[in-house]
N, C-alpha and C positions, 0 to 999 in steps of 0.2 A: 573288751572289744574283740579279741581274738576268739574268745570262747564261741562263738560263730561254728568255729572247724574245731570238728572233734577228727582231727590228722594223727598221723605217723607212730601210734603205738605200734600199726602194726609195722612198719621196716621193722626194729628189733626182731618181733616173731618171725617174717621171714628170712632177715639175713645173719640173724644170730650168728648160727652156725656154718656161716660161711658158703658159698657157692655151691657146693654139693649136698645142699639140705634135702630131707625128704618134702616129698611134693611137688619136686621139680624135674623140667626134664634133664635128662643125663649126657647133654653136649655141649660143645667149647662153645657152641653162639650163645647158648641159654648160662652156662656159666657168665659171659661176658656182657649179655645182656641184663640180667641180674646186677652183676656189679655196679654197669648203670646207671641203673634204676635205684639200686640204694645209694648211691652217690648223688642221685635228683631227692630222694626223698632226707636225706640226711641235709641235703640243704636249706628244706624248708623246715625240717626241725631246728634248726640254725638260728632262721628267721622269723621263727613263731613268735619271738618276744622283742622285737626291732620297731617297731613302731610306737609310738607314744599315744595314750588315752588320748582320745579327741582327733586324731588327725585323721581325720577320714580322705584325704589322697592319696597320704602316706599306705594305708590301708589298703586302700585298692588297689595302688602300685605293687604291694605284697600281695594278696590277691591275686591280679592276673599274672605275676610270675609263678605264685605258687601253684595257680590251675596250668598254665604251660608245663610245669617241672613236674607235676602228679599226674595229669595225661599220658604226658612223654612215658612217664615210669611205667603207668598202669600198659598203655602198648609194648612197653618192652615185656611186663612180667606176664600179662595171658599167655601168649602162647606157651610159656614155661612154666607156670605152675602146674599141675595137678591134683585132682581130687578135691579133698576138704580145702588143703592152704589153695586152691584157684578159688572156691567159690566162696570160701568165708574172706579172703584175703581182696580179691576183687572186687567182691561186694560191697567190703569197707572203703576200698578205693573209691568205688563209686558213689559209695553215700560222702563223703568227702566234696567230692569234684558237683557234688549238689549243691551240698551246703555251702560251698566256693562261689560256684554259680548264681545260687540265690543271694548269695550278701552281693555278688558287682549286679546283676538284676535290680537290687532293691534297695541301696546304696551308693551304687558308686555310676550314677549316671552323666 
């Protein structure tokens, strides 16, 4: 049922190494907005497997938290990325918060 969202490999890629990774910018809002952001996205990793086959409200209850918490992240992490991790790392953001979109679209009405 989950398989829907192909989510949050990347948080690892960008917050592996911790707040001062390359590709981002080099100040205390973007260190702390980063934090965040993988603090939102670590929780829908959390919640990627919490719902049970079949329950399609339970679903979309995950769902629209999860599109809130990957929003919120992806506005924290633009303006702080750089380079390749902004446009490959947001990119996946946003193929996410589609595929998010389209299951409560087509699902969860």
């Amino acid at each position: 049922m989950i398989q829907f969202l192909r989510i949050v490999g990347i948080a690892a890629a960008i917050f592996g190494a911790g707040p001062g990774i390359a590709g981002s910018v080099d100040t205390p809002r973007c260190h702390g907005d980063l934090a965040v952001a993988d603090q939102l996205l670590h929780g829908v990793r959390l919640r990627e497997h919490s719902v049970q086959q079949g329950d399609w409200q339970g679903l979309c209850r995950l769902l629209q938290r999860n599109l809130r918490d990957m929003s919120r992240a992806r506005q924290l992490m633009y303006p702080c990325l750089t380079g390749h991790d902004h446009g490959e790392n947001i990119g996946q953001m946003d193929a996410s918060i589609g595929d998010i979109r389209y299951v409560l679209d087509t699902r969860c009405r």
